[in-house]
N, C-alpha and C positions, 0 to 999 in steps of 0.2 A: 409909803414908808414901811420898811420892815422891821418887826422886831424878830430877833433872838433870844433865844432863851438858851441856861445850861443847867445841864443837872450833872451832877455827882454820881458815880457806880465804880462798885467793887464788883471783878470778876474773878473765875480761876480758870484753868486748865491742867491737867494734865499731862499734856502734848508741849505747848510751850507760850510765850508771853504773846505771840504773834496770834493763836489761838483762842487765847484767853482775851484778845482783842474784839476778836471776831463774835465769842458768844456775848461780850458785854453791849455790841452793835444790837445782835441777832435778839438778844432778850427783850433789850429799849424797844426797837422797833413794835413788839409786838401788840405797847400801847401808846407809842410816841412817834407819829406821823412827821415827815421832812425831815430824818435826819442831815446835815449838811457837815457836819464835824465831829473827829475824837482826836481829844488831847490826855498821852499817858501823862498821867502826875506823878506816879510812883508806882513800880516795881520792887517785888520782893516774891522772895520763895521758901517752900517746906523743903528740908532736908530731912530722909531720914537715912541711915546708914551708908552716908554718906553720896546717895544721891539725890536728887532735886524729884521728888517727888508731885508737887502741884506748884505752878505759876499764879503767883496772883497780880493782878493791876488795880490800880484805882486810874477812874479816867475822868475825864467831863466831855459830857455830849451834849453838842449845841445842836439844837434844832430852830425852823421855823415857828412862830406863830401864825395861825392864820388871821386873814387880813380882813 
């Protein structure tokens, strides 16, 4: 039997929300083994004169436990 687990991360980007995906994956990984999942929760962004300056996400990433 497997279990799953999820955690909760906030990321940003720069570039864009697709981005800010990518480093919230790339950072987990670094001490969280079997990623198998990300779910965006929420999207929002910094405006400043009137453009979109940094993306941020909040997401949850399900990972394996080991067996």
């Amino acid at each position: 039997m497997s279990m799953v687990k999820v955690i909760e991360v906030l990321a940003q980007s720069d570039k864009g929300f697709d981005d800010a995906a990518r480093n919230a994956v790339s950072i987990a990984a670094k001490t969280v083994r079997d990623i198998k999942e990300i779910y965006i929760k929420d999207m929002n962004g910094i405006v400043e004169n009137g453009e979109i300056k940094l993306y941020r996400i909040t997401a949850k990433i399900s990972f394996l436990l080991s067996e």
